[in-house]
NUSEVEX-795360 format. One line per field, with one value per residue (C-alpha): residue number from 1; chain; x, y, z. Coordinates in Angstrom, 1 decimal. Layout:
! residues N
i = (NUM, ...)
ch = (A, ...)
X = (X, ...)
Y = (Y, ...)
Z = (Z, ...)
END
This chain:
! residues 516
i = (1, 2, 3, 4, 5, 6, 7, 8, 9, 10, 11, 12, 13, 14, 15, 16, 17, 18, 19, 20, 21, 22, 23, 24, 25, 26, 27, 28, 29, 30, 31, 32, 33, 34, 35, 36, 37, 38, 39, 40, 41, 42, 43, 44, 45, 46, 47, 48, 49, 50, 51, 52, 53, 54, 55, 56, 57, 58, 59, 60, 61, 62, 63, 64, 65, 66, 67, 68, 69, 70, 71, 72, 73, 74, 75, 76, 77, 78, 79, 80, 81, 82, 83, 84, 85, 86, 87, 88, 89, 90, 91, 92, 93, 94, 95, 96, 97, 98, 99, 100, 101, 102, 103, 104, 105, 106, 107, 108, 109, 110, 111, 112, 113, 114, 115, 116, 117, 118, 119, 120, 121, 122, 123, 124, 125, 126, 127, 128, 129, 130, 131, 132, 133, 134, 135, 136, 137, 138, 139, 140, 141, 142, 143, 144, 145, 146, 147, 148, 149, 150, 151, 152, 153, 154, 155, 156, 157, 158, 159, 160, 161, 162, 163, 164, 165, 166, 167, 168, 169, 170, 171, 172, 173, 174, 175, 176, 177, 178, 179, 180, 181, 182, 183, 184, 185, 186, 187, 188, 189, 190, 191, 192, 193, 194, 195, 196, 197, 198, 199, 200, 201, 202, 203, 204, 205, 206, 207, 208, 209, 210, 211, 212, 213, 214, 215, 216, 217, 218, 219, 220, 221, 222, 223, 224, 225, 226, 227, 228, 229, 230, 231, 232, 233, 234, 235, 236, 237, 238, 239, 240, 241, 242, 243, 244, 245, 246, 247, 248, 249, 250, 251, 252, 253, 254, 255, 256, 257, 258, 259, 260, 261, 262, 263, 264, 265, 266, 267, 268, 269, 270, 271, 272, 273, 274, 275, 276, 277, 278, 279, 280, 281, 282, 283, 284, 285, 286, 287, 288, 289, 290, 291, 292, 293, 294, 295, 296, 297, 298, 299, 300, 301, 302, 303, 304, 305, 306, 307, 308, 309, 310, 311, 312, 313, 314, 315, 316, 317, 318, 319, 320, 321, 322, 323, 324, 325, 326, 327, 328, 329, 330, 331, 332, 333, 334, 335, 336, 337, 338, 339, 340, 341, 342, 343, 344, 345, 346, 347, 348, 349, 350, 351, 352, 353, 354, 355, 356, 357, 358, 359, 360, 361, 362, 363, 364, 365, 366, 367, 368, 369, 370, 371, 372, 373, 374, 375, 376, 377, 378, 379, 380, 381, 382, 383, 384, 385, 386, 387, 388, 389, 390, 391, 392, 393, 394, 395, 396, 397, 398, 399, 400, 401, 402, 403, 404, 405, 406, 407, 408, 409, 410, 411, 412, 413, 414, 415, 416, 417, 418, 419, 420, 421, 422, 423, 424, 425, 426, 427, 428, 429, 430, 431, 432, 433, 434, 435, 436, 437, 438, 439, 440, 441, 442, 443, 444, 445, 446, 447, 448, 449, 450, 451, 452, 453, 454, 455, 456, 457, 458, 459, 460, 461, 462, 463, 464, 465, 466, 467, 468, 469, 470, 471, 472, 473, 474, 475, 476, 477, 478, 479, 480, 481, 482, 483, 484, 485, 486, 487, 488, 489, 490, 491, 492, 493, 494, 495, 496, 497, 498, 499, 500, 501, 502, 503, 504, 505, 506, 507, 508, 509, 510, 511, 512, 513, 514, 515, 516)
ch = (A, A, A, A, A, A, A, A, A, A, A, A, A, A, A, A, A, A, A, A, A, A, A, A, A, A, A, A, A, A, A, A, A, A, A, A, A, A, A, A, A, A, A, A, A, A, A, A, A, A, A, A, A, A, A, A, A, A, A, A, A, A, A, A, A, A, A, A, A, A, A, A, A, A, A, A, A, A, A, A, A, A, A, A, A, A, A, A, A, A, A, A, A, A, A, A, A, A, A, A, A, A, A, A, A, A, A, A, A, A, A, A, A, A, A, A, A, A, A, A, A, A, A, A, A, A, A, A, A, A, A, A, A, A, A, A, A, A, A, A, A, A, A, A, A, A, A, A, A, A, A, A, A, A, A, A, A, A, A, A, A, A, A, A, A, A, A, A, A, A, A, A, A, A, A, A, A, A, A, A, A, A, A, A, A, A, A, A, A, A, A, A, A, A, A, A, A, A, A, A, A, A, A, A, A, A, A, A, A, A, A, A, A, A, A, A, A, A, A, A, A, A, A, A, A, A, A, A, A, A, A, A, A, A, A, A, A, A, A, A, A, A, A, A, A, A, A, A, A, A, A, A, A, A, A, A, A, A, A, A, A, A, A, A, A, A, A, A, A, A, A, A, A, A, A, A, A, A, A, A, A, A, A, A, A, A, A, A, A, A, A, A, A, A, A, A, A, A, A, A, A, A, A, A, A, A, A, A, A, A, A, A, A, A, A, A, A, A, A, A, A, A, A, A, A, A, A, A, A, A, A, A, A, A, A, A, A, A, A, A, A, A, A, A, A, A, A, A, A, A, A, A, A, A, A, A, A, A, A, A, A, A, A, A, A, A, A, A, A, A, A, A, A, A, A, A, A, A, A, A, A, A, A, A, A, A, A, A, A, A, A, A, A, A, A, A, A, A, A, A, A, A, A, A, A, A, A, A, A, A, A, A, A, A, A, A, A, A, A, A, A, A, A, A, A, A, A, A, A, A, A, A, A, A, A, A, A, A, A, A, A, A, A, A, A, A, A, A, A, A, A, A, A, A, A, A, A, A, A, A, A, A, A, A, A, A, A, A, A, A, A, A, A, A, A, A, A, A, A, A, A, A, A, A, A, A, A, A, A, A, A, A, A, A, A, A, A, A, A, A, A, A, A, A, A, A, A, A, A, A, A, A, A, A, A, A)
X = (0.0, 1.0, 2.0, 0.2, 2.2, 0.5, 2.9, 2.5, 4.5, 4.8, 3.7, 4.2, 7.6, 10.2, 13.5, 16.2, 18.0, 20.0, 21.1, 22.8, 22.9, 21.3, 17.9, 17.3, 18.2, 14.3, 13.4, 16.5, 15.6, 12.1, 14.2, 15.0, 17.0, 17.1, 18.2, 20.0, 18.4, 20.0, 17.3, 18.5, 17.5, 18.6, 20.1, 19.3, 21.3, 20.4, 22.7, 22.7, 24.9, 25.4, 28.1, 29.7, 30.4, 28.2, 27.3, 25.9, 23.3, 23.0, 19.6, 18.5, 20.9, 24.0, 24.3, 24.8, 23.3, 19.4, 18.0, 15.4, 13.4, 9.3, 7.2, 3.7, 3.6, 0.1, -1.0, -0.9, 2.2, 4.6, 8.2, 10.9, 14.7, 16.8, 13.6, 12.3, 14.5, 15.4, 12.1, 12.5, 13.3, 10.1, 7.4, 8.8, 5.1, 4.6, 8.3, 8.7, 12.2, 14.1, 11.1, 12.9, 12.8, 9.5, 8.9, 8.1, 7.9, 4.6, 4.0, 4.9, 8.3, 10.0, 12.2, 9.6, 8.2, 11.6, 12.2, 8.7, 9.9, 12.4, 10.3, 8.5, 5.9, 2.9, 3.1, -0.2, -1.3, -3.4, -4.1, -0.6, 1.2, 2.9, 1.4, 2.7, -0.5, 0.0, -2.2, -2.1, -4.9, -7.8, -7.7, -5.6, -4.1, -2.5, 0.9, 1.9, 5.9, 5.5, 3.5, 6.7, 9.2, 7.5, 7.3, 11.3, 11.9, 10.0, 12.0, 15.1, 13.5, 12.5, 16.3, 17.4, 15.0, 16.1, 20.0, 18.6, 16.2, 14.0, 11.0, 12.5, 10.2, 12.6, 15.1, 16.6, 16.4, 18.8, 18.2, 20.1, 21.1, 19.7, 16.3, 13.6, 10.4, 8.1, 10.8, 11.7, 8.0, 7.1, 10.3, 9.1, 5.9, 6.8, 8.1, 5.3, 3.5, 6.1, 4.8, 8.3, 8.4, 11.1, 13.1, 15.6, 16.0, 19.7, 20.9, 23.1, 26.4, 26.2, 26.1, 29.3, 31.0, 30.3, 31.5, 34.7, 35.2, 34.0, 37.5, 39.3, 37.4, 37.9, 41.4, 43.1, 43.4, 42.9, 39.7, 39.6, 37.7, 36.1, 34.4, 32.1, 31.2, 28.1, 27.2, 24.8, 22.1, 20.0, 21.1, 24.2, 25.1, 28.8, 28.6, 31.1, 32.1, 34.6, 35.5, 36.7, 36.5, 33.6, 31.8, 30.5, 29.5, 28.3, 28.8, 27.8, 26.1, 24.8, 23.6, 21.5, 18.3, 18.4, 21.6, 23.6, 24.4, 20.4, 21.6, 24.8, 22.8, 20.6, 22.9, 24.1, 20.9, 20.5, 23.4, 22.7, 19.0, 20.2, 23.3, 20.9, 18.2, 20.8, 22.0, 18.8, 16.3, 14.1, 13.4, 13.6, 11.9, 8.7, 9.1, 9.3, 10.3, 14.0, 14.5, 14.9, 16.9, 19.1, 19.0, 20.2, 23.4, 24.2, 24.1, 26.3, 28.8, 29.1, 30.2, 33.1, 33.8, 35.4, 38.2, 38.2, 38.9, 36.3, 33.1, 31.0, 27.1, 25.4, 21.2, 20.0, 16.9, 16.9, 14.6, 12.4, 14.7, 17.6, 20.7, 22.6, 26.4, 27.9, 31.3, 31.2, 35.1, 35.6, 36.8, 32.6, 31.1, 33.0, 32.2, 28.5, 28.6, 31.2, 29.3, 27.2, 30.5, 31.4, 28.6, 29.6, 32.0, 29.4, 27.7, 31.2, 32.1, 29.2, 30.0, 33.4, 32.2, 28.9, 31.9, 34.4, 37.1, 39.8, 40.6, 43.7, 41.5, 40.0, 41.9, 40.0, 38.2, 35.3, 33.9, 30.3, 27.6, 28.3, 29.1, 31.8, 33.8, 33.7, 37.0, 36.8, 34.9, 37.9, 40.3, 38.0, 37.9, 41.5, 42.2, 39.6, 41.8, 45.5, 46.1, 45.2, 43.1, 40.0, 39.8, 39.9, 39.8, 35.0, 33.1, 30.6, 27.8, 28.1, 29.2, 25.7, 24.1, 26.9, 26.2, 22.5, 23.3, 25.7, 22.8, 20.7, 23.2, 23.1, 19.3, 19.3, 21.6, 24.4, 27.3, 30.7, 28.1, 27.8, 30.5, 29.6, 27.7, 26.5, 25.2, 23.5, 21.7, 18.7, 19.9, 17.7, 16.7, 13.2, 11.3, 8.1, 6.5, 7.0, 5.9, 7.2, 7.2, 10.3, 10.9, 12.3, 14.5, 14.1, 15.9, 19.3, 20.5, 23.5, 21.9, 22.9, 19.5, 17.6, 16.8, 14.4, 14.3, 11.8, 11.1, 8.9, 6.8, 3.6, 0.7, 0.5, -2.8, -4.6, -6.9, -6.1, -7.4, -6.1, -2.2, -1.9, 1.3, 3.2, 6.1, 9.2, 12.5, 14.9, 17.9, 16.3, 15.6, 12.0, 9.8, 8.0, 11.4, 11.8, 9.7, 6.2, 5.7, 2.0, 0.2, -2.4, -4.3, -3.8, -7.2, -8.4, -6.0, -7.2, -7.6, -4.7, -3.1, -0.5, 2.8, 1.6, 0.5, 4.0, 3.4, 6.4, 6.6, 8.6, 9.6, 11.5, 13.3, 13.3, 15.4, 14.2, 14.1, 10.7, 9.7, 6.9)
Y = (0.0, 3.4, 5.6, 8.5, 11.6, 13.8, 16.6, 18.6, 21.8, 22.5, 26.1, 26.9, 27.3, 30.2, 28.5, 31.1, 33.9, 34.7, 37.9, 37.6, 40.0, 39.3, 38.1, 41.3, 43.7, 44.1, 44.9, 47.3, 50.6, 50.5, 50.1, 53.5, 53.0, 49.5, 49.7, 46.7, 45.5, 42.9, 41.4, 40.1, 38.2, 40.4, 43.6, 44.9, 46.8, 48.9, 49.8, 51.6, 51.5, 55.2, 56.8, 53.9, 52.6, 51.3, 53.3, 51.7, 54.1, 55.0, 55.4, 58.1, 57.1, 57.1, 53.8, 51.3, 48.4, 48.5, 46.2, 44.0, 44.4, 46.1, 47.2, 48.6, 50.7, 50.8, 53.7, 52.0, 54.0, 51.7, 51.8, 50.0, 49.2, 50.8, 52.5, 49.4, 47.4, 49.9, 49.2, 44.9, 45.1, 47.6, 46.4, 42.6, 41.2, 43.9, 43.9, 41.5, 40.4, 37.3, 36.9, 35.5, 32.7, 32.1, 33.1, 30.5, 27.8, 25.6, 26.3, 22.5, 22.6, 21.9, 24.6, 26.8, 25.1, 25.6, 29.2, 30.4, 29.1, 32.0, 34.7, 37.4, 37.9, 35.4, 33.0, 31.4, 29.4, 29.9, 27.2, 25.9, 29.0, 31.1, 34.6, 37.3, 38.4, 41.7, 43.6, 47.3, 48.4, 46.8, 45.1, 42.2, 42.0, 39.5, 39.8, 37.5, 37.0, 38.5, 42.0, 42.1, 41.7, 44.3, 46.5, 46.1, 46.1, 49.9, 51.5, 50.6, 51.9, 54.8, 55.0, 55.1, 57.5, 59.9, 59.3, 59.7, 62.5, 60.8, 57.6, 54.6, 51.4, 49.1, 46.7, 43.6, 41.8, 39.1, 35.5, 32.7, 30.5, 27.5, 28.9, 26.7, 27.4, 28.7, 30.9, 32.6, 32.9, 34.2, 36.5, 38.2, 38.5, 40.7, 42.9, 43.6, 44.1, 46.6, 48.5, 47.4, 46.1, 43.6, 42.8, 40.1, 38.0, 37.7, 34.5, 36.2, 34.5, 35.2, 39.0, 38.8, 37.4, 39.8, 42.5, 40.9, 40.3, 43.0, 44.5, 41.3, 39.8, 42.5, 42.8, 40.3, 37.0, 33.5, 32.1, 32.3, 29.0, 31.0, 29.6, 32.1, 31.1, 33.1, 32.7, 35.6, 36.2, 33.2, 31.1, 29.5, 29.0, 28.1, 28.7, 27.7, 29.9, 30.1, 33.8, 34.5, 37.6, 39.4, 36.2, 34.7, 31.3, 29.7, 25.9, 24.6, 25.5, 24.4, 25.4, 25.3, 27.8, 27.6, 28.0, 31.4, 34.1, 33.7, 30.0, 30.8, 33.3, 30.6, 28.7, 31.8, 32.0, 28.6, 28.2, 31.1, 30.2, 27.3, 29.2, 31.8, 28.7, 26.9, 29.8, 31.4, 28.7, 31.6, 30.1, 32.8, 30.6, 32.6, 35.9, 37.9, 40.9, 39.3, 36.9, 40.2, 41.5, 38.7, 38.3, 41.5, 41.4, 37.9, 39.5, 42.3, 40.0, 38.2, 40.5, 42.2, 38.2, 38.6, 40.9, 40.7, 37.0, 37.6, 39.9, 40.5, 40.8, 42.7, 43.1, 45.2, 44.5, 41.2, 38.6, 39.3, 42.1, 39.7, 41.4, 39.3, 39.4, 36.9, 36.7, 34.8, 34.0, 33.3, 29.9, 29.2, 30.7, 28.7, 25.1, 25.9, 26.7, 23.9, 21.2, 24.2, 25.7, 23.2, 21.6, 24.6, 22.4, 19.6, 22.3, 22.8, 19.8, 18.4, 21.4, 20.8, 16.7, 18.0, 19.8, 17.5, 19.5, 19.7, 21.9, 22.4, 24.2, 27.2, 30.1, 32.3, 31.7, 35.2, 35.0, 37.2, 37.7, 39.2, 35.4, 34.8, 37.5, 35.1, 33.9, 30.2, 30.3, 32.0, 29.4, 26.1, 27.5, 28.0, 24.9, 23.0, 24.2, 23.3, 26.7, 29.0, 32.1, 33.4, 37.0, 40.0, 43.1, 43.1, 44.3, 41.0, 43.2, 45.0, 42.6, 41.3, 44.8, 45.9, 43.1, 43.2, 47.0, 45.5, 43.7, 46.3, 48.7, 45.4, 45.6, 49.4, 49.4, 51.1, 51.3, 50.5, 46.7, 45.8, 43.6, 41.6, 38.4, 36.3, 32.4, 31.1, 27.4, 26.0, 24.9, 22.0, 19.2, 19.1, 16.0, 14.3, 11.5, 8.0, 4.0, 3.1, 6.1, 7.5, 10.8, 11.4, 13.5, 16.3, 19.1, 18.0, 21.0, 23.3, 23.3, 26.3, 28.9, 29.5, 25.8, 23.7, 20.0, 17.4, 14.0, 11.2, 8.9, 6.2, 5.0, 2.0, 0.6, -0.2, 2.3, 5.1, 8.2, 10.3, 10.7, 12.4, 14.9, 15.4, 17.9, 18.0, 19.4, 17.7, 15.6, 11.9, 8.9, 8.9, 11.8, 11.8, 12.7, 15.8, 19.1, 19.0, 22.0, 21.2, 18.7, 19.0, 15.8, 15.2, 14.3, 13.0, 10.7, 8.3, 4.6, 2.7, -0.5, 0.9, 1.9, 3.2, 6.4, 9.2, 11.5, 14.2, 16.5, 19.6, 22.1, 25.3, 27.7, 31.5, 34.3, 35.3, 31.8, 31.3, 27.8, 28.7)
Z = (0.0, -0.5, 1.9, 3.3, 3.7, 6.9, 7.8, 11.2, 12.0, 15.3, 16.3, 20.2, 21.7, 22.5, 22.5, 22.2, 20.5, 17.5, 16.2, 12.6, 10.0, 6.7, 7.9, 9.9, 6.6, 6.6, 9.9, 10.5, 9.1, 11.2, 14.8, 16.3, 19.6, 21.4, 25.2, 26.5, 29.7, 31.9, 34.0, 36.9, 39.9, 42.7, 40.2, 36.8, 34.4, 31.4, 29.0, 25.1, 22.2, 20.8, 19.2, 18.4, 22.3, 25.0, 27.8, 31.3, 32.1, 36.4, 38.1, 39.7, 42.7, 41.1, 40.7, 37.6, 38.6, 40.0, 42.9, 41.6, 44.0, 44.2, 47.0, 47.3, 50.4, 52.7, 50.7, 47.5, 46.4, 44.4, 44.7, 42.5, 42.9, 45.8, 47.6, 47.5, 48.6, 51.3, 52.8, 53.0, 56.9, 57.5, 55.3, 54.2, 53.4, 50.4, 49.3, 46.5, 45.3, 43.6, 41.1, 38.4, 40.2, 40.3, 36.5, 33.8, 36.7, 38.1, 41.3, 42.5, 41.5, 44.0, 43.6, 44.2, 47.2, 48.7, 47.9, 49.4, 52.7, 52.9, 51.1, 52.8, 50.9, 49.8, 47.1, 46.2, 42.9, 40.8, 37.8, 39.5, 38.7, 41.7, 41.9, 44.5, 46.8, 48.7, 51.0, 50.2, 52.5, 53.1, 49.6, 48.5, 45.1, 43.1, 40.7, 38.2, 37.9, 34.6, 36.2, 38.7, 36.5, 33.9, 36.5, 36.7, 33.0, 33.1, 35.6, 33.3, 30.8, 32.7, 33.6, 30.3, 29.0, 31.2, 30.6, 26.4, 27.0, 24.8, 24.9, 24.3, 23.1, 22.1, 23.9, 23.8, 27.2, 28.5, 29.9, 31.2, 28.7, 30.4, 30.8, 29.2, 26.8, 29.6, 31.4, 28.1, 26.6, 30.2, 30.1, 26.8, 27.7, 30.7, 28.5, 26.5, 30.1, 30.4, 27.2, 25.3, 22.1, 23.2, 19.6, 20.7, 23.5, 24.5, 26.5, 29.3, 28.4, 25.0, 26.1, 28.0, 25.3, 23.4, 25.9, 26.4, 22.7, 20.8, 19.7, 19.9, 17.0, 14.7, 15.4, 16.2, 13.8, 14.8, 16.7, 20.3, 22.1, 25.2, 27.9, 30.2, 33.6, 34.6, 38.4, 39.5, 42.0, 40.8, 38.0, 36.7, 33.1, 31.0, 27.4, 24.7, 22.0, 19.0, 18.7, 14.7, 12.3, 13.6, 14.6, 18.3, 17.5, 20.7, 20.6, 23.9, 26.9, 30.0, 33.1, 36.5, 36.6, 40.3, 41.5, 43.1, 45.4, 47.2, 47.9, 49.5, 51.4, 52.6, 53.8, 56.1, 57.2, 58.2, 60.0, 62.1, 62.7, 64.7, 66.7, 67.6, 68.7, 70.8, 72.4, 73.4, 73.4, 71.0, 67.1, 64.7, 61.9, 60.7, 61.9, 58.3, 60.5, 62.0, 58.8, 56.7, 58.8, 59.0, 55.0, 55.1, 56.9, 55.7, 52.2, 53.3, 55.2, 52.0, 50.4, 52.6, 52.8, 49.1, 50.4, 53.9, 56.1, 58.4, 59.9, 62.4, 61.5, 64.4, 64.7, 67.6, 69.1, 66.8, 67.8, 71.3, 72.2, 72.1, 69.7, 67.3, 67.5, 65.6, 63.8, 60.3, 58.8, 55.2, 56.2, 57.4, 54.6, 52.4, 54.3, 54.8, 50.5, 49.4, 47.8, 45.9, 44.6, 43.4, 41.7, 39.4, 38.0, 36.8, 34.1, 33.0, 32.4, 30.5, 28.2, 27.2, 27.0, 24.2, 21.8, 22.5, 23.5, 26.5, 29.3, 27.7, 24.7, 26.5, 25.7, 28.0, 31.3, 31.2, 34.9, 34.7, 37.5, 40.8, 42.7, 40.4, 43.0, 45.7, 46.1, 46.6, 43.3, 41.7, 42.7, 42.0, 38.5, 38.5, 39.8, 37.5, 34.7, 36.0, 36.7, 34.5, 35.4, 34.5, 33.0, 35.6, 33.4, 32.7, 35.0, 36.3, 37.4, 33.5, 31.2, 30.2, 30.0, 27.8, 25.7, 25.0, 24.1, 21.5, 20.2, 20.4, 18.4, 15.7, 16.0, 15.1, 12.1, 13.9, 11.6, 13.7, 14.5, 10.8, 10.9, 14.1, 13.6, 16.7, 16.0, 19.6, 19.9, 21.3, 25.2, 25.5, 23.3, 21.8, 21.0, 21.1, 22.8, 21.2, 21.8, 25.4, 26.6, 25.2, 23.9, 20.2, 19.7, 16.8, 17.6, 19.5, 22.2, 20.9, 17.6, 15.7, 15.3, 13.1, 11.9, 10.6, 11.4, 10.2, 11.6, 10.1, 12.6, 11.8, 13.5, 16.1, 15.3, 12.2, 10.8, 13.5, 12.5, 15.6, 16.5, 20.1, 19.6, 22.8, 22.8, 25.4, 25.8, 28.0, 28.2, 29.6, 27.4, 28.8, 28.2, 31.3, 33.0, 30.7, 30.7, 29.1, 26.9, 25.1, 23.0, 20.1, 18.5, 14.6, 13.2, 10.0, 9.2, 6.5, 7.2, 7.0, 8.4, 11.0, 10.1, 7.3, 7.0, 7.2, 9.8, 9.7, 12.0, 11.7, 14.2, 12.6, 14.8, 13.4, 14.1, 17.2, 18.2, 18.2, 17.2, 14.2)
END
C-alpha cells in the first residue's frame, strides 16, 4: 500500500535567540534605539549602544546596577529598585524580590516550594502557577511573575530615557542561557506588560562574550575558544564559544536555573538560625520581620567576605529584644557553601564533554555575575583548569548589560556593528513523545539557530485516524522525565493499516528563536 504523507508543523515554543545580519536587513531601518536591559535576579542593568560605544546608564541614585526588588507601600504608592529594597526590613510582606525565580515555573516545583519558605511575601497558585499576593490596604491583590518583572523592566526603561532624554520602546532583554520554553516565553511576555516592544532576547552568556570580545574579533586574527562562567544572583550558566572575524559562535552550553548568590545566602541563614536557637532557646523561623533582617546582613557579610577574612554581623533588638552578634570568617562561609561551589564544576564539564574539547583548549576563562567574586569560586575555577586564570579586566555586574546594548546597536543598524555576527543554539533538546514512553529526539541542544528539522513517525494501530502529539525538551531517554511544553491531537488521518501512514513532524526555529 501506499503511503500517506500527513505533515505537522509545530507552532508553540520560545527557545532562544540569534542575532545575525542578513535576515534582519528588513526589519533594520524600522528600529529606532534598542536599550540593552539585563534582568537580573537580585540587580538589573540597562545599557545603550550610541556613538559607536556602549554606555551603562546610572539610576536616579547614582548607581549602575538597579536592585530587583518592588514594594507597594500601605497607601498604595509603588516603589521599585533601591527605595524598595530599602524598605525589605520595615514592610517585608509587600516587598517582593528574587522573582525571576518564580517566573516560567509551576508552582509544584520543587524549587519553588523551597524558595517560598524564605520569602517574605505570599506565594499562592493559581491554575498551578505562583502569583505574589499583597495587602495594600484593606484590599488584596495578586501579581503575576511576569507583572513584577515588567514592572522592573519599566524602571530601566524609565532609567534610560532619562540618561537619552527621549521615549525609548525598544530593547533587547537578557536571559540565562539554560532557561527553558516557559521561562523565556514568560520573560518576553513581561516585557510587553512593560509596554516594550522587546526585539531580541539575549541569552546572558552570550552577552558577556560579546562584551569581552568586541574588539578582539575585529582585530586580532585566529579564533579564540572561550568559555564564560556566569554565576549571578539566581542562575548558573557556562557557554562555549569560538571567537573569529567578527563572529561569536556559541557551541555549547549548560547550566542550572536555580543555582547562586540567594543560595549561599541561605545557607548563612541557616546556620545562624540554629546558633541563635541553641544559644537562646528563641526560634527565629517565621518571623518575616528578624529573617529580613538577617537576610540583610548575611548578604552584606558576603560581600566584605570577598576581600576581607572575616566579619562581624550585628542586629540590635533582633529577635524578642535579644541582639545578634555573631562573627562569620571566610573559612565558614565557604564550608557551609562547598558542595554548591562546586557543583559549578558539573555544568562545565558536561560542556566541554557535548563539543568535544579539552581543558587544555580554553583560551579564556570570562567570569560574569556578581558570585563569580567570591573567592573560593575563583580558585575552584582555576584549579579546574591546571592553573590558568579566568579573565579579571569586565566588569561582572556590567558585562551582560553591555552586551544586550551591542545587540541592540546590531538591532538598530548602527554602523561600527555591521561587521559583528552572533550564532546562539537551542539549550535544551526538543522532542516528542513515542511507543514506550520515550521521547524522540528532533531538535538536539546546541543546535545552531535558526533551523528547521523534520522528523517522520507512523501510526501503532490499524486504521487510527487520531495521533496524540506530545512535545518536550529535555535531556532523559523517557519523556516523562523531561519538561512537558503542550500537546495537540492530529485528526483525520485516512484509514490505513498501522505503520503506514507518514506523519512528519517539523519544528523550525526563526530568528528570534521562536519555534513557528
Amino acid at each position: 500500500m501506499k503511503n500517506i504523507v500527513i505533515t505537522v508543523i509545530t507552532c508553540l515554543i520560545l527557545i532562544s535567540t540569534i542575532e545575525v545580519s542578513s535576515v534582519w536587513s528588513n526589519t533594520k531601518e524600522d528600529i529606532d534605539t534598542v536599550i540593552g536591559i539585563d534582568l537580573g535576579t537580585t540587580y538589573s542593568c540597562v545599557a545603550v549602544f550610541k556613538n559607536s560605544h556602549v554606555e551603562i546608564i546610572e539610576n536616579d541614585q547614582g548607581n549602575r546596577i538597579t536592585p530587583s526588588f518592588v514594594t507597594f507601600t500601605s497607601n498604595g504608592e509603588r516603589l521599585i529598585g533601591d527605595a524598595a529594597k530599602n524598605l525589605l526590613v520595615s514592610n517585608p510582606q509587600n516587598t517582593i524580590f528574587h522573582i525571576k525565580r518564580l517566573i516560567g515555573r509551576e508552582f509544584d516545583d520543587p524549587s519553588i516550594q523551597q524558595d517560598v519558605k524564605y520569602f517574605p511575601f505570599s506565594v499562592v497558585s493559581k491554575d498551578n502557577r505562583p502569583v505574589v499576593k499583597v495587602k495594600i490596604g484593606s484590599t488584596e491583590k495578586l501579581f503575576t511573575p511576569e507583572e513584577i518583572s515588567a514592572m522592573i523592566l519599566g524602571k530601566m526603561r524609565e532609567i534610560a530615557e532619562t540618561y537619552l532624554g527621549k521615549k525609548v520602546k525598544n530593547a533587547v532583554v537578557t536571559v540565562p542561557a539554560y532557561f527553558n520554553n516557559a521561562q523565556r516565553q514568560a520573560t518576553k511576555d513581561a516585557g510587553i506588560i512593560a509596554g516594550l516592544n522587546v526585539v531580541g532576547i539575549i541569552n546572558e552568556p552570550t552577552a558577556a562574550a560579546i562584551a569581552y570580545g568586541l574588539d578582539r574579533v575585529r582585530n586580532e586574527k585566529g579564533s579564540h575558544t572561550v568559555l564564560v562562567f556566569d554565576l549571578g544572583g539566581g542562575t548558573f550558566d557556562v557557554s562555549l564559544l569560538i571567537l573569529d572575524d567578527g563572529t561569536f559562535e556559541v557551541v555549547a552550553t549548560n547550566g542550572n536555573t536555580h543555582l547562586g548568590g540567594e543560595d549561599f545566602d541561605l545557607r548563612v541563614m541557616e546556620y545562624f538560625i540554629e546558633l541563635f536557637k541553641n544559644k537562646t532557646g528563641k526560634n527565629v523561623r517565621g518571623h518575616v520581620h528578624a529573617l529580613q533582617k538577617l537576610r540583610r546582613e548575611v548578604e552584606k557579610a558576603k560581600r566584605i567576605l570577598s576581600s576581607e577574612m572575616e566579619t562581624i554581623i550585628e542586629i540590635e533588638s533582633f529577635f524578642h529584644n535579644e541582639d545578634f552578634h555573631q562573627k562569620l570568617t571566610r573559612t565558614k562561609f565557604e564550608e557551609l557553601n562547598m558542595d554548591l561551589f562546586r557543583s559549578t564544576l558539573e555544568p562545565v564539564e558536561k560542556a566541554l564533554k557535548d563539543v568535544d574539547l579539552k581543558k587544555s583548549d580554553i583560551n579564556e576563562i570570562i567570569l560574569v555575575g556578581g558570585s563569580t567574586r567570591i573567592p573560593k569560586i575563583r580558585q575552584i575555577i582555576k584549579e579546574y583548569f591546571d592553573g590558568k586564570e579566568p579573565l579579571r579586566n569586565i566588569n561582572p555586574d556590567e558585562a551582560v548589560a553591555y552586551g544586550a546594548a551591542v545587540q541592540g546597536g546590531i538591532l538598530s543598524d548602527e554602523e561600527s556593528t555591521h561587521d559583528v555576527l552572533v550564532l546562539d543554539v537551542n539549550p535544551l533538546t526538543l522532542g516528542i513523545l513515542v511507543k514506550d514512553g520515550l521521547m524522540s529526539k528532533i531538535i538536539p541542544r546546541n543546535t545552531v539557530i535558526p533551523t528547521k528539522k523534520t522528523e517522520s513517525f507512523t501510526t501503532t494501530a490499524d486504521n487510527q485516524h487520531t495521533v496524540g502529539i506530545q512535545v518536550f525538551e529535555g535531556e532523559r531517554p523517557m519523556a516523562k522525565d523531561n519538561h512537558f511544553l503542550g500537546k495537540f491531537d492530529l485528526t483525520g488521518i485516512p484509514p490505513a493499516p498501522k505503520d503506514v501512514p507518514v506523519i512528519d513532524v517539523t519544528f523550525e526555529i526563526d530568528v528570534n528563536g521562536i519555534l513557528k
